[in-house]
TIKOLBA-911619 format. One record per residue (C-alpha): x, y, z; residue in one letter. Coordinates in steps of 0.001 Angstrom, whole numbers, padded with zeros to 6 digits, always signed. Layout:
N
XYZa ...
END
This chain:
662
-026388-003105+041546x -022728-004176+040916x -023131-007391+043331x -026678-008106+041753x -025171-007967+038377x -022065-010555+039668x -024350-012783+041092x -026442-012933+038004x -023665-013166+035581x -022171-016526+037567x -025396-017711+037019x -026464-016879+033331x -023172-015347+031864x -022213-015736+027899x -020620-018753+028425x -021404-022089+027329x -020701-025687+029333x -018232-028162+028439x -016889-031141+029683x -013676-033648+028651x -013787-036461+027133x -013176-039570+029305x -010022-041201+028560x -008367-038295+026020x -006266-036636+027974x -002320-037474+025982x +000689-037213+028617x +003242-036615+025944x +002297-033544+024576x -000113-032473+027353x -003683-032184+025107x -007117-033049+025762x -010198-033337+024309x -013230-031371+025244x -016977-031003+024099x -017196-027330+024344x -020708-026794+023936x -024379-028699+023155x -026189-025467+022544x -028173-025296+025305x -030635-022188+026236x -029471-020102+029580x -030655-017115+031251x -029581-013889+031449x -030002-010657+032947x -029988-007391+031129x -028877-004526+033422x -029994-001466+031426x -033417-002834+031125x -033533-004830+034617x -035054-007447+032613x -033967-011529+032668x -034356-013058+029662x -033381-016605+027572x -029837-016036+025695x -030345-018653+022350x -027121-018699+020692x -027406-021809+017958x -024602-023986+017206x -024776-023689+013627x -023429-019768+014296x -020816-020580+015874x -017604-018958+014330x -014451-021063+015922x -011844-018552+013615x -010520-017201+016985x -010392-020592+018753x -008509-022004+015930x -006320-019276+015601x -004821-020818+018816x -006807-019160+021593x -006156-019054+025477x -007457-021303+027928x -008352-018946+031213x -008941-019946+034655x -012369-018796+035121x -012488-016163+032311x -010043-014180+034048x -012815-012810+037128x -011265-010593+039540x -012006-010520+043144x -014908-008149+041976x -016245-010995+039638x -015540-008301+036612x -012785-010069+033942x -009588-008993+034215x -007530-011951+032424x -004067-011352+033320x -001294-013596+031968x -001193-015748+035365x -004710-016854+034271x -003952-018153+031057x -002592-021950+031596x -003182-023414+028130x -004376-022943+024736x -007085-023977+021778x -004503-026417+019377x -004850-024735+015956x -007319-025877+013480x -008868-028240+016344x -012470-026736+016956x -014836-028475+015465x -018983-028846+015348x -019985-032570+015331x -023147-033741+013987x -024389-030224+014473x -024618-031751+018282x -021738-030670+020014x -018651-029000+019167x -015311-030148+020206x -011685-028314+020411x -008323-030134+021606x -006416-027906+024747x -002665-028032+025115x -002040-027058+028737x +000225-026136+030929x +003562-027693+032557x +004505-024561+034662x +004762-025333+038270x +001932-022680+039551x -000244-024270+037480x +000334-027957+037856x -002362-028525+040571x -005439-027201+038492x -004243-029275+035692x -003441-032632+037574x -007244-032055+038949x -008192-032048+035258x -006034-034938+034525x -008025-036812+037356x -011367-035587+036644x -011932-033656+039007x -012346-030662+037134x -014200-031395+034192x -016446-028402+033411x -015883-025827+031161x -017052-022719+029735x -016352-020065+026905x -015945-016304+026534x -017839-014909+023290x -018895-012315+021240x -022302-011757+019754x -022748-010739+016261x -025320-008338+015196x -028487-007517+016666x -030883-010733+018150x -034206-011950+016809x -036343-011650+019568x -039622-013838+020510x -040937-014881+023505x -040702-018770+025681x -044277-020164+025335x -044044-022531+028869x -041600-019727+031190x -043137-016208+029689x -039414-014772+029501x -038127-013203+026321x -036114-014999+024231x -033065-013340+022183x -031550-015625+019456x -028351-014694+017677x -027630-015763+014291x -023792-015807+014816x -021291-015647+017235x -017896-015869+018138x -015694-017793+020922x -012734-016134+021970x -011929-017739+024861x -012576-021165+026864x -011949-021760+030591x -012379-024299+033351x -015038-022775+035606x -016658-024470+038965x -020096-023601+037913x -020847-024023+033877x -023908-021982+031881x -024967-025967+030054x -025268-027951+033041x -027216-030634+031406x -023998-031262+029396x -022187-034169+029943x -019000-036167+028924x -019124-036991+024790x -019489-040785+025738x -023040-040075+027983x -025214-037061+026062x -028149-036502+027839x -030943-038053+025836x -029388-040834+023716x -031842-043724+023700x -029916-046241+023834x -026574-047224+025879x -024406-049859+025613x -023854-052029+028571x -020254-053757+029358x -021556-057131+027793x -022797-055190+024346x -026479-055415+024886x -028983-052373+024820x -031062-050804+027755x -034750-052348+027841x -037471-050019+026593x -038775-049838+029876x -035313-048883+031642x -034971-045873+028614x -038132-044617+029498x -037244-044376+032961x -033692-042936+032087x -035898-039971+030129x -037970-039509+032738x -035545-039199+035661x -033896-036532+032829x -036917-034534+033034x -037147-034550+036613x -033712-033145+036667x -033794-030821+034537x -037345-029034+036377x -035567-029572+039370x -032431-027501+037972x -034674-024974+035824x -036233-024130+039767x -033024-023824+041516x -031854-021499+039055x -034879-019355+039161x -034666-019463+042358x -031306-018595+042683x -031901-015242+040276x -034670-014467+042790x -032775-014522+045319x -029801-012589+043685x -032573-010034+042673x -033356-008988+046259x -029850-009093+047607x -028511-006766+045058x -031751-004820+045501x -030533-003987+049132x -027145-003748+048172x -028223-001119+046168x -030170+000598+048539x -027098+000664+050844x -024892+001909+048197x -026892+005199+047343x -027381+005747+050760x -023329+005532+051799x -022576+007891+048997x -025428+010455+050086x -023661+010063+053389x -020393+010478+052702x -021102+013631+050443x -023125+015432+053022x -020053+015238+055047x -018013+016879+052397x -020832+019360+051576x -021619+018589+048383x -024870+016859+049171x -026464+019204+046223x -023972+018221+043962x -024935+017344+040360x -021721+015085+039920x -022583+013304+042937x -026302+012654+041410x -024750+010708+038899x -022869+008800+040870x -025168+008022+042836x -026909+006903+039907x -024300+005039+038661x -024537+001080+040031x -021260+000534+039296x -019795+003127+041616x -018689+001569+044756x -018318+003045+048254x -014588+003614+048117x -014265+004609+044658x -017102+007340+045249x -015083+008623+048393x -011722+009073+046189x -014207+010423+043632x -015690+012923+046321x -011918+014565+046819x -011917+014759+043466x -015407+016778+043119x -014395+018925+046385x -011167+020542+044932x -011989+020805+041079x -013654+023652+039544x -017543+023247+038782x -016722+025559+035455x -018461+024117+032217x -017709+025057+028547x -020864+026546+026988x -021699+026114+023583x -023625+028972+021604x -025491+028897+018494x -022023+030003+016790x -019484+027444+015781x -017161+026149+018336x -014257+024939+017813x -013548+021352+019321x -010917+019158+020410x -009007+019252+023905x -009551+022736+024262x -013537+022421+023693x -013795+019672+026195x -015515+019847+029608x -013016+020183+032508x -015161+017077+033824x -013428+013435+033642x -016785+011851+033652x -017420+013800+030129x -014150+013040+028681x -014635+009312+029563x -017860+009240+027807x -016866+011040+024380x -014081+008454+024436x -016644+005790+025253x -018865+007098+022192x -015802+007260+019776x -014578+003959+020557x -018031+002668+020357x -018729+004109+017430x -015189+003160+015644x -013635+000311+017333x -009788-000089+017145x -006908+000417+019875x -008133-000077+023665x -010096+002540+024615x -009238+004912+027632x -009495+003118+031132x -011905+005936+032127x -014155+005181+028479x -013865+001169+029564x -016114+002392+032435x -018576+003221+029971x -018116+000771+027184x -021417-000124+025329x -023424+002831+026198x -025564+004139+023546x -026221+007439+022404x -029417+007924+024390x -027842+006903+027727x -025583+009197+027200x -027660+011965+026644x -029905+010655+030063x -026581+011135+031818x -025769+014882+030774x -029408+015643+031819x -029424+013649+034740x -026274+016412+035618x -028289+019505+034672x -030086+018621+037702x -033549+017180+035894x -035701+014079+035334x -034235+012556+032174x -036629+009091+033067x -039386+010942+032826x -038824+012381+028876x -040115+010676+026013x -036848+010431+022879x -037550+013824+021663x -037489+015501+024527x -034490+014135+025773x -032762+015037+022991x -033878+018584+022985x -032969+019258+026250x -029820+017629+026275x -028841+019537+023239x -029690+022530+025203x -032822+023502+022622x -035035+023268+025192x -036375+027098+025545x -037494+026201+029687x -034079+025094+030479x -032039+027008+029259x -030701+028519+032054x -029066+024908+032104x -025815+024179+030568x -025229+020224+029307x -022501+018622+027849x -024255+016719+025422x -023096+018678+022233x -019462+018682+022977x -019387+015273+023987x -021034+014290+020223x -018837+016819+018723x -015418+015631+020129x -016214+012179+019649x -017015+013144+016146x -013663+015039+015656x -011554+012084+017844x -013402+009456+014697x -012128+011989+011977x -008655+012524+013558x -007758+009110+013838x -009203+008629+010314x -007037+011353+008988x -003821+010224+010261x -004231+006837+008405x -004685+008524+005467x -001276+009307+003282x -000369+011889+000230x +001291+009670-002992x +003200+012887-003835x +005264+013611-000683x +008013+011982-001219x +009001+014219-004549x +007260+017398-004450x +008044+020386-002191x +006232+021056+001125x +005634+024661+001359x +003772+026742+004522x +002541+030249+003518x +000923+032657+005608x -001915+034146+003608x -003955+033495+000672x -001789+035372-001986x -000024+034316-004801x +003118+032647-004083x +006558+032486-006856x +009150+030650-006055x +012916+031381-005753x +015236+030264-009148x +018696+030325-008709x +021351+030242-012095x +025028+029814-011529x +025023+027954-008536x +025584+024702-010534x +029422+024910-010232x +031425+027266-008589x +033992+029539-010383x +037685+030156-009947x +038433+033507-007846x +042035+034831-009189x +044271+036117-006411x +043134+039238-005258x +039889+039220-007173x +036133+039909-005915x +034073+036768-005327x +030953+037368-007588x +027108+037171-007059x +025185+034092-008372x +022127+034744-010203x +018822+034699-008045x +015190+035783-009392x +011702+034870-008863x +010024+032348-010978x +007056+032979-012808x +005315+030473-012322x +002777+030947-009293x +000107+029229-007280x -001747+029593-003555x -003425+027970-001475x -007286+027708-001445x -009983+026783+001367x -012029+024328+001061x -014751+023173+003321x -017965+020649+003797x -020749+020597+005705x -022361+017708+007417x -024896+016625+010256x -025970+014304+012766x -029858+015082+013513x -032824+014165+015536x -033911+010859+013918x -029949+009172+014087x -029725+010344+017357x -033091+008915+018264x -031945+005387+016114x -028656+005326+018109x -027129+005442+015010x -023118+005295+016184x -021971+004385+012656x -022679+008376+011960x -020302+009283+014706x -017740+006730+012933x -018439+006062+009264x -018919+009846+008659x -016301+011556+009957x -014100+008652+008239x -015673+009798+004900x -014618+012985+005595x -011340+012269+006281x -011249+010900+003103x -012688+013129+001126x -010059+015941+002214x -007474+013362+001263x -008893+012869-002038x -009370+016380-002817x -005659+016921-002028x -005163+014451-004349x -007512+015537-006799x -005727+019282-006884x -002431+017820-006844x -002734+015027-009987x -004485+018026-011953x -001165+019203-012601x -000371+016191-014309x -003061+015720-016527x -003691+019057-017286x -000442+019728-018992x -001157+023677-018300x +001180+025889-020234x +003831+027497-017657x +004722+031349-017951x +007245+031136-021185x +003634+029830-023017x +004845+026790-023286x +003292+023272-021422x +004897+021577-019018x +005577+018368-020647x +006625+019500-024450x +009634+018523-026537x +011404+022459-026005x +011540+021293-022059x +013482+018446-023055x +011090+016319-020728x +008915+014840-023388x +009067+011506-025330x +006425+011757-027807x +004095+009371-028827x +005930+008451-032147x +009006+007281-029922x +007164+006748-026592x +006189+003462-025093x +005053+002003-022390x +007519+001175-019201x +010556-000777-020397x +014276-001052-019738x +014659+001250-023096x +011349+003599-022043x +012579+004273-018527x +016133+004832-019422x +015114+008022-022247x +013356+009105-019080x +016856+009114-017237x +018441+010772-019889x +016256+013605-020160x +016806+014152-016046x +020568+013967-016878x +020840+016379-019483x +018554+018639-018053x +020435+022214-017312x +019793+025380-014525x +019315+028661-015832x +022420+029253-017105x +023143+026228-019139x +025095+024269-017040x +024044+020664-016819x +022213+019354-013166x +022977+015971-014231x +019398+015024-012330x +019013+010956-010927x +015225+009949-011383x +013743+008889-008001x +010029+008136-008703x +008122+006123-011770x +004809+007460-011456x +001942+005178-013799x -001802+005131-014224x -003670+001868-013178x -003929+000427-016556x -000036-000029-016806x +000691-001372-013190x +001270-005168-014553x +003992-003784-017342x +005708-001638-014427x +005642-005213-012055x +007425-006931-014935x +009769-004267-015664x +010996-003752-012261x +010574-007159-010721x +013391-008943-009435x +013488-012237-011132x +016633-013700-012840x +016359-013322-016392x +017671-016124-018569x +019847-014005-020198x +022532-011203-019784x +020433-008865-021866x +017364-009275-020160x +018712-007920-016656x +016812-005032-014959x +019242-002284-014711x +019207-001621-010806x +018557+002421-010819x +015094+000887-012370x +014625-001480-009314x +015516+001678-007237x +012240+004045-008403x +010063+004446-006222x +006168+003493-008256x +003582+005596-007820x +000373+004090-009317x -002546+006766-009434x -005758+006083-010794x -006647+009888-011238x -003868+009593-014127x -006321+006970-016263x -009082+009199-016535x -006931+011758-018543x -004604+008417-020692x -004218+005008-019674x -001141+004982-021707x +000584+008256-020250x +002986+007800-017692x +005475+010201-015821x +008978+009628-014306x +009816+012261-010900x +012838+013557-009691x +013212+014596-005748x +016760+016547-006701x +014147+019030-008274x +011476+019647-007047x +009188+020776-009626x +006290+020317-007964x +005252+022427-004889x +002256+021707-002809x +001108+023721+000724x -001019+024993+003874x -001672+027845+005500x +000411+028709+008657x -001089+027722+011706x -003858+025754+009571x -001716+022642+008369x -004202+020026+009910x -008002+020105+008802x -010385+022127+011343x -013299+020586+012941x -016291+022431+014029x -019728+022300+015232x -022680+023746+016339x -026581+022799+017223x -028802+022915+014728x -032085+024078+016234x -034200+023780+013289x -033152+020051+012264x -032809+018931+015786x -029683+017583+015696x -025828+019036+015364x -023727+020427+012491x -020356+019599+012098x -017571+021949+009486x -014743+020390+008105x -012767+023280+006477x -008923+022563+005255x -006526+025002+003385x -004408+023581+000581x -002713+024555-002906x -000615+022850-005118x +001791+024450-008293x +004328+024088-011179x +007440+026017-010142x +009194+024870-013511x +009752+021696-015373x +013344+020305-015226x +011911+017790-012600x +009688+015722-013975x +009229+014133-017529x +006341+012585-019228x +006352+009071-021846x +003089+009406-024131x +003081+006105-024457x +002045+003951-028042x 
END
């Protein structure tokens, strides 16, 4: 069906017809003028359905952000000898001028095109220079779903999107609006002016319509005509296609071969890329990861040894969470829904899947069908590793506020953990001649803390599968990505805001630590403020006595009192001497933390990395989150665990120092 779907795409692609304006093209700085697009109805074929239908895509939709963003200007969208686009950068020999696209009169819209003055491209553009070349078309993207209704006079169904979005425009030999002309002759203006200034004769603009609307039946048949014909061509295409493959595989013995079914199945499988596939299918193992009614774990090592099924879960994550380029393997299956993937993993278990109504696909692609399942598919593992690829890439945006001052720990059960002190190791002694070198003091703390599990279920069931709901295989795991960041977060800030005593009975922020400025002399962040915070760091001593002389690293605020931390730290020249930001304040690093305002929104805390205070930890071997899931026979659907091992803990209080505030 590959050729069927070329030929039907140059006829009724998502592109739109233009054509330049007579007389605009500027030698200087290489620009012309083009109408871009009139709106016109086109068209198109819908592969998955094998249905044609009228694309509708209003003018008054039309979002020209990309086009006037400066975008390229393609020879022929960028087709490859396949007719698939593949723009390369030879194709590109102009651009959109910024800010130039335009909708006139809600007629037409109109964008200026700065083009090339490279040699390899000079003889396309001298052609449009001449007018020879003088139609146009535009790559797009649709936005949301279509309203559909159905074409009164042709019977076909029409889909109308609200919005879209050029991305693109390129001179083409065959344009999508070929009714469109040049801005200075739109088809159905009722009057024209002749050379001497006087206005066609009612009779004559009658005629004019008339002759219009024998042109345009004559080019409404031609195209039909032309999808007709494309219709039975790639229909024995087709035919020849499936039958080559068969051919080939018999030859290799793998006539029987589920992996060859589906390529078979798959139009867009050529000859020669199903022989190197073949190889491929001869010399790998047909061994498939089964999934039990136990939790499996997932990621790489959960995945099926098949390429196809690795394409497809990247396919579904991309799909479902759209950023970076997807895998070239996933490209293959870009756009594929939920349920056509499921068809495809039962297609491979050898049965029917055309024949089953939603449910039962489902079922037995999820393996809950009781007859089959003798029948392994690879449905749940692709939904489950496209699931855990979502949450990864979620996680790894997400960051910890705390990092940069508190101490990363990694213990190896869930027991109590004290930390090491050390006294007189602040400076070092003199050793007389002759004399023993002496032991420093070393002892535990007593302060303690461990790490905790914590854990969340969540699933994906009958009905979203059923809906093709991707957002749950995107939004969701995203949430959950967050929501381990936040409780991090949550356990970490406690410490703050809690203001637990430590072991000597005594809280962590009080006037006998020395790392308290109480409310009577507190205040919020200021030049004076901030610098009683630096001398409680510098007078701070070790166990012993001696002075650490401590440098503060970190101002660390609730929400209410970013603005006053802005102003104290911001570089602007002061008027006066006296008003000068001293530069170790310019040097904290701000930390503003909203979990701080729900315990005082006039509270704020100063950190020092020199001592680290402040200890926070995983378990060994567990440092990332785990991501697991199962089927879930009695809701239909699959589970998915999130579980994630983390503590936080005091280990004294030299390091950090609180202002109450007014």
């Amino acid at each position: 069906m590959a050729d069927r779907t070329e030929d039907l795409n140059r006829l009724a692609d998502s592109t739109r017809a233009m054509s330049i304006v007579p007389n605009s093209w500027n030698e200087d700085d290489r620009t012309i003028e083009v109408t871009f697009s009139t709106g016109a109805r086109g068209l198109k074929y819908d592969w998955r359905s094998d249905t044609v239908y009228i694309e509708d895509l209003p003018l008054s939709g039309m979002d020209m952000t990309d086009l006037n963003n400066g975008a390229s200007v393609l020879r022929n969208h960028g087709f490859d000898e396949n007719g698939m686009r593949n723009p390369k950068l030879e194709d590109v020999f102009g651009s959109v001028v910024p800010g130039s696209a335009v909708l006139v009169d809600d007629a037409e819209a109109r964008a200026l095109l700065k083009l090339s003055k490279e040699p390899s491209d000079e003889e396309l553009v001298n052609k449009i220079k001449d007018d020879i070349v003088r139609k146009w078309s535009y790559g797009y993207e649709k936005i949301g779903a279509p309203v559909v209704t159905k074409d009164a006079e042709s019977g076909y169904e029409v889909r109308t999107w609200a919005a879209h979005k050029p991305f693109e425009i390129s001179a083409t030999p065959v344009p999508f609006d070929g009714g469109t002309n040049t801005r200075n002759a739109q088809p159905g203006v009722q009057a024209q002016q002749t050379q001497e200034g006087s206005t066609m004769t009612e009779e004559e603009t009658r005629a004019a319509a008339l002759a219009k609307q024998e042109a345009d039946a004559t080019r409404a048949k031609e195209t039909q005509d032309a999808i007709d014909a494309a219709i039975v061509k790639g229909a024995t295409q087709e035919a020849t296609r499936q039958k080559d493959i068969k051919a080939a595989a018999d030859i290799v013995g793998l006539g029987d071969n589920e992996d060859v079914r589906t390529m078979i199945g798959d139009t867009t499988v050529g000859i020669h890329e199903a022989r190197a596939k073949l190889l491929e299918f001869k010399a790998a193992a047909d061994a498939k990861t089964k999934v039990s009614g136990s939790f499996a774990t997932s990621g790489d090592s959960g995945t099926d040894s098949s390429a196809r099924s690795a394409a497809l879960t990247d396919a579904l994550a991309h799909n479902a969470m759209p950023g970076d380029k997807p895998s070239e393997g996933a490209q293959h299956f870009s756009g594929m829904r939920v349920r056509d993937i499921a068809k495809d993993c039962v297609r491979r278990m050898g049965l029917d899947a055309d024949a089953m109504g939603p449910g039962q696909l489902f079922e037995t692609a999820l393996g809950m069908d009781g007859a089959r399942a003798h029948s392994t598919s690879d449905f749940p593992l692709i939904l489950a590793n496209a699931a855990n690829k979502n949450f990864r890439a979620a996680f790894a945006q997400e960051s910890l506020n705390f990092e940069s001052f508190a101490g990363r720990r990694v213990v190896n059960d869930f027991k109590e953990v004290k930390e090491l002190q050390l006294g007189n190791f602040t400076s070092l002694p003199v050793v007389p001649e002759g004399a023993e070198i002496t032991y420093g003091t070393l002892g535990e703390s007593q302060e303690t803390w461990a790490v905790l599990s914590y854990a969340r279920r969540f699933g994906i069931f009958r009905q979203a599968l059923i809906n093709d709901d991707l957002g749950a295989f995107g939004s969701i795991p995203a949430r959950m990505a967050s929501a381990i960041n936040r409780t991090m977060l949550d356990v970490f800030w406690a410490l703050f805001t809690a203001n637990a005593n430590l072991a000597d009975g005594i809280a962590l922020f009080h006037a006998s630590h020395a790392n308290l400025t109480a409310g009577g002399a507190g205040g919020a962040p200021s030049v004076t403020q901030i610098g009683k915070g630096r001398l409680s760091f510098r007078t701070q001593t070790d166990l012993d006595g001696n002075p650490l002389s401590l440098i503060p690293s970190h101002l660390i605020f609730p929400s209410a009192l970013e603005d006053k931390v802005e102003q104290v730290m911001g570089t602007i020249v002061p008027a006066t001497t006296a008003n000068v930001t001293p530069s170790y304040i310019r040097s904290l690093q701000p930390i503003s933390e909203p979990r701080l305002d729900n315990s005082s929104i006039t509270k704020w805390f100063m950190a020092s990395s020199m001592w680290q205070s402040m200890v926070y930890g995983y378990l060994a071997g567990a440092e990332m989150p785990r991501f697991s899931s199962r089927p879930d026979w009695e809701r239909q659907g699959i589970e998915f665990k999130i579980e994630h091992d983390f503590g936080a803990g005091v280990t004294d209080w030299r390091g950090v120092y609180q202002n109450a505030g007014v």
